[in-house]
C-alpha positions in Angstrom: 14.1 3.8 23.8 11.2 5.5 25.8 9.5 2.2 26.4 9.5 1.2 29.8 11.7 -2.9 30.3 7.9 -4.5 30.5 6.4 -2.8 27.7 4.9 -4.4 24.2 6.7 -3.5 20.7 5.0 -4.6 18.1 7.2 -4.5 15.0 6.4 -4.7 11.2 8.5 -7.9 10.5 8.9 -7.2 6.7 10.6 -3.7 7.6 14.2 -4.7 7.3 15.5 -2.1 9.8 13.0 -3.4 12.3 13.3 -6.9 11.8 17.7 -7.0 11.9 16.7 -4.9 15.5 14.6 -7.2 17.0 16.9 -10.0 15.7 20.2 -8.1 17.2 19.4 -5.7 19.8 16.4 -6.6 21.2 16.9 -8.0 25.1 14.3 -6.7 27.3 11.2 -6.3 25.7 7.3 -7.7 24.3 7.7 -8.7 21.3 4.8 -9.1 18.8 5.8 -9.0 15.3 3.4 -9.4 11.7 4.6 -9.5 8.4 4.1 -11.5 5.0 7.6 -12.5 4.3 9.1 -13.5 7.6 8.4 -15.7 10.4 6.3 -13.3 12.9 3.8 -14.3 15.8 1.2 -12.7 13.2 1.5 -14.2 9.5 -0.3 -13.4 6.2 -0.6 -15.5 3.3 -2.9 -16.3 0.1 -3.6 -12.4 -0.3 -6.1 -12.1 -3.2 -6.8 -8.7 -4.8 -10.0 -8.0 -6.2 -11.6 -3.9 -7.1 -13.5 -3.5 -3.8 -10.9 -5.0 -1.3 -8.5 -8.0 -0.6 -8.5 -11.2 1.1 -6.2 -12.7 3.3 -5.5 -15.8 5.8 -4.1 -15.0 9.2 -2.2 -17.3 11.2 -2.6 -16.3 14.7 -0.6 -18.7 17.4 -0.6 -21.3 14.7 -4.2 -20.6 14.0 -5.7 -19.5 10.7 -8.1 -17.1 10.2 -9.9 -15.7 7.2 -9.8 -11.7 7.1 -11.8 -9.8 4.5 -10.4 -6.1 4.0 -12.8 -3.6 2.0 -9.4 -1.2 1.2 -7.5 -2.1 -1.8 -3.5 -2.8 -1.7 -1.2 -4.9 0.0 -0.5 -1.9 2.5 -3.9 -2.1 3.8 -3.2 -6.4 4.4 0.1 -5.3 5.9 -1.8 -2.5 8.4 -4.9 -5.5 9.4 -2.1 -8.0 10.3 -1.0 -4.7 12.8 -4.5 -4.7 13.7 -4.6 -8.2 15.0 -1.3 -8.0 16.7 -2.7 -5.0 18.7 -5.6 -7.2 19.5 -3.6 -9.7 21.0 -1.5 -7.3 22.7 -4.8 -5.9 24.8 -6.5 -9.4 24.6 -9.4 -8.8 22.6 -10.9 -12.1 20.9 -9.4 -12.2 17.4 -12.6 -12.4 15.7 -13.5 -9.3 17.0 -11.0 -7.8 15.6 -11.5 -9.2 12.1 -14.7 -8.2 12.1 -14.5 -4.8 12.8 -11.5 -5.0 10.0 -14.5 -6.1 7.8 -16.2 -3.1 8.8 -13.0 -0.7 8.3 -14.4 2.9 6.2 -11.4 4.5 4.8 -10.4 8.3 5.1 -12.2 9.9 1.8 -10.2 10.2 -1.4 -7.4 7.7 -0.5 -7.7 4.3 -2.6 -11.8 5.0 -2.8 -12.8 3.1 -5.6 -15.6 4.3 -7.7 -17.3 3.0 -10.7 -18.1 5.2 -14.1 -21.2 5.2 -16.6 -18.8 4.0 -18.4 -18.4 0.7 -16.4 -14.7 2.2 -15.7 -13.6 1.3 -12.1 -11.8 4.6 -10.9 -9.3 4.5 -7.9 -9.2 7.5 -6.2 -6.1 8.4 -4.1 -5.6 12.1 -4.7 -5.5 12.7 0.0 -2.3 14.1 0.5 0.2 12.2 -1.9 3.3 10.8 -0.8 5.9 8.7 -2.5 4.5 5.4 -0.6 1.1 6.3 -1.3 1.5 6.8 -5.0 4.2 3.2 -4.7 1.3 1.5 -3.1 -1.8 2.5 -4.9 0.5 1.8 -8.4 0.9 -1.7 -7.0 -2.7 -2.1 -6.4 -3.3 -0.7 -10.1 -0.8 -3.2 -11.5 -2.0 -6.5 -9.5 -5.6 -6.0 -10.7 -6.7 -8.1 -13.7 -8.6 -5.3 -15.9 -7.7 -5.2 -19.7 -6.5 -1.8 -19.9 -5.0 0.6 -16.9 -4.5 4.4 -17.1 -2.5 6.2 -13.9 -3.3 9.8 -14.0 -1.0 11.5 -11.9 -0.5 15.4 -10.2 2.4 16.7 -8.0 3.4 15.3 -4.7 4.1 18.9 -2.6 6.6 19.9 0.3 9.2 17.1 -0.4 11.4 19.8 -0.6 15.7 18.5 -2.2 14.1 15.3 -2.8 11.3 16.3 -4.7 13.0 15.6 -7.8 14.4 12.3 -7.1 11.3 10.8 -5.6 9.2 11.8 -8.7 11.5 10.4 -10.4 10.7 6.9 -8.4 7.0 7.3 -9.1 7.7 7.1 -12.8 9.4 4.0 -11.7 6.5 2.5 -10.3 4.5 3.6 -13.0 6.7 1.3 -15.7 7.2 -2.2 -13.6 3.7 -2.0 -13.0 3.1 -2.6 -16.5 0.8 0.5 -16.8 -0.6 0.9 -20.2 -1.0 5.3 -20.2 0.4 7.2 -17.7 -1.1 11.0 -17.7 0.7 13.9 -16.0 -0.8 17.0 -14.2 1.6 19.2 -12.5 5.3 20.8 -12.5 6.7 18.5 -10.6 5.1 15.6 -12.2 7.2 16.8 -15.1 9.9 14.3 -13.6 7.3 11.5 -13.0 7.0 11.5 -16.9 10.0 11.8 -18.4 11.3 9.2 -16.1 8.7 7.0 -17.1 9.4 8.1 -21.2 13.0 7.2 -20.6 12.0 3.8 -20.0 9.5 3.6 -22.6 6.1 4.3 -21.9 3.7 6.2 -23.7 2.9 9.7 -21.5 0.0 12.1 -21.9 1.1 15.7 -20.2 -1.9 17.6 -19.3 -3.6 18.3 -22.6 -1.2 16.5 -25.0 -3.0 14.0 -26.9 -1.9 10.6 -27.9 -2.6 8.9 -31.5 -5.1 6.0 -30.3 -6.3 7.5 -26.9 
């Protein structure tokens, strides 16, 4: 609303709110749009998970492009198509911008994967938990192909009357991700358990021990 009539919006074309806007309302503005599941200026496709990172192709102007992204999780191919679109809002060469996606180092502690002696990979997303950090690093956990996957999982603070409700969602995530032990830490992640117990998963809490684990 603030944007002046020959400004640039670039919008997140999977967002549905976003999307029925720009479809509707939208008459006097720039508009560069990205997304994986609708037509945009700025497409994604073939997204391929692996531990370190994710592929994906690009289609820029009808062009494809191959973009490596060293984060893990379909957010993080979701923020590089943002990425590009910004580039081609201030007309810097595509490939520049891929490249310095290539080159992308990610705050500490949020989906920083490590490896144990064990040979166990470890994702790391403990930075300031959120309900769509916890959705998204649970989807990463779920896509990836290794034989056995443990979420271990603390409170999410300062969500205040929805706190409840949106642990509740974690546990969720937790069970149509197809997680094989979900460990609890935490008052509030009380709720992410039984949530996740109601619909049949087996649930460490803090020091409880489960027969085979």
């Amino acid at each position: 609303e603030g944007l002046s009539e020959n400004g640039t919006i670039i919008i997140n074309n999977d967002n549905d709110l976003l999307h029925n806007w720009n479809q509707t309302q939208n008459t006097k503005y720039a508009i560069i749009t990205y997304g994986l599941n609708e037509q945009s200026n700025i497409i994604g496709k073939e997204i391929q998970f692996h531990e370190n990172g994710s592929t994906c192709k690009a289609i820029v102007e009808e062009k494809e492009y191959n973009v490596e992204i060293p984060v893990g999780g379909e957010h993080f191919v979701s923020n590089s198509l943002c990425a590009l679109a910004v580039a081609k809002a201030m007309n810097i060469e595509i490939e520049k911008a891929i490249k310095g996606i290539a080159n992308f180092e990610l705050t500490k502690n949020r989906m920083q994967i490590q490896k144990a002696k064990i040979g166990a990979t470890i994702i790391n997303d403990c930075y300031n938990a959120n309900y769509d950090s916890m959705k998204a690093a649970l989807n990463y956990l779920g896509k990836l192909t290794n034989p056995r996957k443990i979420a271990v999982l603390g409170d999410m603070k300062e969500l205040g009357e929805y706190s409840k409700k949106l642990h509740e969602q974690v546990g969720e995530e937790v069970y149509q991700n197809k997680i094989d032990l979900l460990i609890c830490v935490g008052e509030e992640a009380k709720a992410i358990a039984k949530k996740a117990q109601e619909l049949g998963m087996k649930v460490a809490f803090e020091n409880t021990k489960i027969k085979g684990y």
